[in-house]
Backbone as CSV, one residue per row, in Angstrom:
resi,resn,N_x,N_y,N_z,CA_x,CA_y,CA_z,C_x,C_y,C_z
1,UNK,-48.250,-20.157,-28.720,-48.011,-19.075,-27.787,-46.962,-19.509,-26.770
2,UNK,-45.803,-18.729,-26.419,-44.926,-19.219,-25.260,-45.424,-18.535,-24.162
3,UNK,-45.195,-18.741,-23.474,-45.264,-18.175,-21.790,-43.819,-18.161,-21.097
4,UNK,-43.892,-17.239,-20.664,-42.576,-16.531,-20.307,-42.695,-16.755,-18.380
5,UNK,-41.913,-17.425,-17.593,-42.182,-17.243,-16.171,-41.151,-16.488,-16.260
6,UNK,-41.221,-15.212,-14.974,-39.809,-14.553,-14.425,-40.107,-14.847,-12.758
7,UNK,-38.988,-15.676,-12.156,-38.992,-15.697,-11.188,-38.793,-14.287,-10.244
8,UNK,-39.509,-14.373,-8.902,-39.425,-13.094,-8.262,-40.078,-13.605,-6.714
9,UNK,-39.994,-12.373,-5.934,-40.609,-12.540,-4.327,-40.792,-10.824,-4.197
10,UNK,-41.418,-10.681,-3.284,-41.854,-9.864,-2.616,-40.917,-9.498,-1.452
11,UNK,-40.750,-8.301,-1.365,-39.361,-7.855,-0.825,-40.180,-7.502,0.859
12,UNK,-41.370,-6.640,0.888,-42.072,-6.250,1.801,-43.059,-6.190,1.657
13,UNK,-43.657,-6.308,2.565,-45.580,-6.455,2.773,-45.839,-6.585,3.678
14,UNK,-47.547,-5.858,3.688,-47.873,-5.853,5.167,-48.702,-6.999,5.390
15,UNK,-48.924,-7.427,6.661,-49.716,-8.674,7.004,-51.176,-8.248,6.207
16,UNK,-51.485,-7.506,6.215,-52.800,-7.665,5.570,-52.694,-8.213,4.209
17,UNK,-51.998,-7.498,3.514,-51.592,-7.829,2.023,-51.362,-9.666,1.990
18,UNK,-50.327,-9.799,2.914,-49.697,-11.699,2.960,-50.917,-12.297,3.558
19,UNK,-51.552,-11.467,4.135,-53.470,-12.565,3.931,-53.954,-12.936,2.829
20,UNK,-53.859,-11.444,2.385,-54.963,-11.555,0.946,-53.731,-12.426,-0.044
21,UNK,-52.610,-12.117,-0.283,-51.928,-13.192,-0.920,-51.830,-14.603,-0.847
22,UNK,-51.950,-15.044,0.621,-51.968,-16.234,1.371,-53.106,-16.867,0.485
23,UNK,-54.257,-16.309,0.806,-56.106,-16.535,0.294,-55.761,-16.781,-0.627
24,UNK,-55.183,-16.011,-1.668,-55.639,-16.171,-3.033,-54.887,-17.500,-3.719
25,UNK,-53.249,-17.710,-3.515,-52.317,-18.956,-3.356,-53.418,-20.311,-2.782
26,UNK,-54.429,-20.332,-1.952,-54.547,-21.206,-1.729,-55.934,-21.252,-2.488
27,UNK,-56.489,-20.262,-3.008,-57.693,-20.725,-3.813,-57.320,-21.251,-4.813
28,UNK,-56.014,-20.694,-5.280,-55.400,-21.125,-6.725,-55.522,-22.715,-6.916
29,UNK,-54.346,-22.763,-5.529,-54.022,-24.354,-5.424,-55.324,-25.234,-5.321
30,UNK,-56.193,-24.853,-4.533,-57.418,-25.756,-4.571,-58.152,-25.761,-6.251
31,UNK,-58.098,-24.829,-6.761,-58.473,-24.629,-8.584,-57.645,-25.451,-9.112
32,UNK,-56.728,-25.979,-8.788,-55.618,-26.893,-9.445,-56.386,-28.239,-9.156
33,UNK,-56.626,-28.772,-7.798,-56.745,-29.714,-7.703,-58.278,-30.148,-7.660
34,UNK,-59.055,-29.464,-8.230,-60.061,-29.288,-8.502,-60.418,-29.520,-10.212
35,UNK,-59.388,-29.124,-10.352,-59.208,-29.194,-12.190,-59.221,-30.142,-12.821
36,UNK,-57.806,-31.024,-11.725,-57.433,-32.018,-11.860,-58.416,-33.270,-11.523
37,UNK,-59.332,-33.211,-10.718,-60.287,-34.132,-9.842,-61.193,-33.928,-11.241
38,UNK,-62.001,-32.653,-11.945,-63.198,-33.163,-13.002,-62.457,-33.684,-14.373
39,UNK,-61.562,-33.345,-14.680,-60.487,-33.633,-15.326,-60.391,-34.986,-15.894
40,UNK,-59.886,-35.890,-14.810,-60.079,-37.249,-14.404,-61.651,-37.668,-14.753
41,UNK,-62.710,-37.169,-14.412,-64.138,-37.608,-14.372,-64.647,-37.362,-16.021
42,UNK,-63.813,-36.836,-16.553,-64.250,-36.961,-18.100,-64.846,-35.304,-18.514
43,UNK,-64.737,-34.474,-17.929,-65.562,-32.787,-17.999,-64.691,-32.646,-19.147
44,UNK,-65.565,-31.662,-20.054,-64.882,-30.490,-20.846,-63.630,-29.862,-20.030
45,UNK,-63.122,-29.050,-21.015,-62.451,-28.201,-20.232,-63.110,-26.310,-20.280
46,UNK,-64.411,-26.580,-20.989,-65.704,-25.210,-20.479,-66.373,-25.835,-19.571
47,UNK,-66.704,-26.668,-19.280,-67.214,-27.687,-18.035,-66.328,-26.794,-17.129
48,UNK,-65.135,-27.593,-17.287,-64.626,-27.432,-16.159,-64.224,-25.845,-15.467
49,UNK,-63.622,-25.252,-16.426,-64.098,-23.663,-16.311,-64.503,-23.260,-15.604
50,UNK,-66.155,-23.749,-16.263,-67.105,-23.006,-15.871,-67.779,-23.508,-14.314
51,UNK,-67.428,-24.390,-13.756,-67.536,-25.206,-12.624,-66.613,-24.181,-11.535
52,UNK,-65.224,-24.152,-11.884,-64.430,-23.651,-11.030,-64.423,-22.092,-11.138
53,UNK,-65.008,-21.099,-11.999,-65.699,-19.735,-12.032,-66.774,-19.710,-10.835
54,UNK,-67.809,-20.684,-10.942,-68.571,-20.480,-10.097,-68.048,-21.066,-8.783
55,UNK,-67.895,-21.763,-8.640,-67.387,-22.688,-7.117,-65.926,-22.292,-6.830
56,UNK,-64.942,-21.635,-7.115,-64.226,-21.113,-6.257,-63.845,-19.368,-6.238
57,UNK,-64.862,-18.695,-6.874,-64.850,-17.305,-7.339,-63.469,-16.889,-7.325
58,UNK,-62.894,-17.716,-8.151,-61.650,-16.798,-9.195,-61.909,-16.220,-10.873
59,UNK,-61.221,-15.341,-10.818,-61.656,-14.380,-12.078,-61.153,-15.723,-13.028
60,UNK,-61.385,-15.438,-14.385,-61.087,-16.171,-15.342,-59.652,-16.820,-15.932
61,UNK,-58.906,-15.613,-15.803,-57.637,-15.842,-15.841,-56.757,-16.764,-15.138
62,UNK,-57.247,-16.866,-13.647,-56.654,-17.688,-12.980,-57.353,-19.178,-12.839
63,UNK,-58.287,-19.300,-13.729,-59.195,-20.510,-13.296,-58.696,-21.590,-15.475
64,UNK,-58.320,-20.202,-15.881,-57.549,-20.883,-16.637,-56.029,-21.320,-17.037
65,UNK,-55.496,-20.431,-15.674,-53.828,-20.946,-15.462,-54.366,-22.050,-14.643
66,UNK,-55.401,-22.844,-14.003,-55.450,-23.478,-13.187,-55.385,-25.163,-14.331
67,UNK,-56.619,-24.684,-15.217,-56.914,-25.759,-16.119,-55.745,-26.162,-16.418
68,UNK,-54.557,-25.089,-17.332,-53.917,-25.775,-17.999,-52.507,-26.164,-17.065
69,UNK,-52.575,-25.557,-16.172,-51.225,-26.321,-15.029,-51.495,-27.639,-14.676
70,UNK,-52.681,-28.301,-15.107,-53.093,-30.298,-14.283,-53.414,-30.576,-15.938
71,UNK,-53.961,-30.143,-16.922,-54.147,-30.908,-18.269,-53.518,-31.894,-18.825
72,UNK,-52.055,-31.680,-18.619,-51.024,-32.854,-19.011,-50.760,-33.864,-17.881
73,UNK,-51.214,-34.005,-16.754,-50.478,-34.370,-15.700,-50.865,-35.661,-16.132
74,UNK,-50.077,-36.801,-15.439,-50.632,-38.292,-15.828,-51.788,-38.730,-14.583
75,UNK,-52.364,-39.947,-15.040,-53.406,-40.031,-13.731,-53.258,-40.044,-12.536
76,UNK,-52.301,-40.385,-11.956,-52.311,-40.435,-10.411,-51.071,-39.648,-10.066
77,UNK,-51.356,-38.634,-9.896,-50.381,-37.642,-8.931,-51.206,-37.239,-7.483
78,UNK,-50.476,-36.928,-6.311,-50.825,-36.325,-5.180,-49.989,-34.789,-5.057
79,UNK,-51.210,-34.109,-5.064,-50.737,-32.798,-4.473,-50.385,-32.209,-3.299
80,UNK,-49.386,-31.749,-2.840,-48.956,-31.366,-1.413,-49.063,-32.331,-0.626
81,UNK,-49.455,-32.088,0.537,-49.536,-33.155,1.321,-49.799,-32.562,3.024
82,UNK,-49.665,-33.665,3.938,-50.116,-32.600,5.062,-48.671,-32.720,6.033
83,UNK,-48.453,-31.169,6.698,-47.715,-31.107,7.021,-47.752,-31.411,8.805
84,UNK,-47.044,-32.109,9.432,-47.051,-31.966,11.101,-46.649,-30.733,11.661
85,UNK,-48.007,-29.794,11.873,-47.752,-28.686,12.914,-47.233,-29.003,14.282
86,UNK,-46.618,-28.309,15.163,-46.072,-28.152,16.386,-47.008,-27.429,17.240
């Protein structure tokens, strides 16, 4: 199966919307590194699934773009990092 990305942005939106977008970007990202953390510990990948279905209530779809975005990664990567607020 290929997967096709098309890059894009959001032209306008209202703050409510760039909440709920904000939220959901960062549940994603935590499903990533969450993936990546049972991943490492030896889980299935229905383990793991099914771990991040329940514990970060994302629908399915996104808890399986999550799996397979860290599956290949090698063992020690750091994600993001912290930034110095002002």
């Amino acid at each position: 199966m290929v997967k096709v990305t098309i890059p894009g942005y959001v032209c306008s939106i209202s703050e409510e919307d760039r909440s709920k977008l904000e939220k959901l970007l960062f549940k994603f990202g935590r499903a990533c590194r969450r993936a990546y953390s049972l991943k490492q510990k030896g889980y299935t990948k229905a383990e793991i699934e099914k771990i991040l279905h329940e514990g970060i209530n994302l629908n399915s779809r996104y808890v399986k773009d999550a799996y397979h975005s860290v599956k290949d990664l090698p063992p020690h990567v750091t994600f993001g990092g912290l930034r110095i607020k002002d």
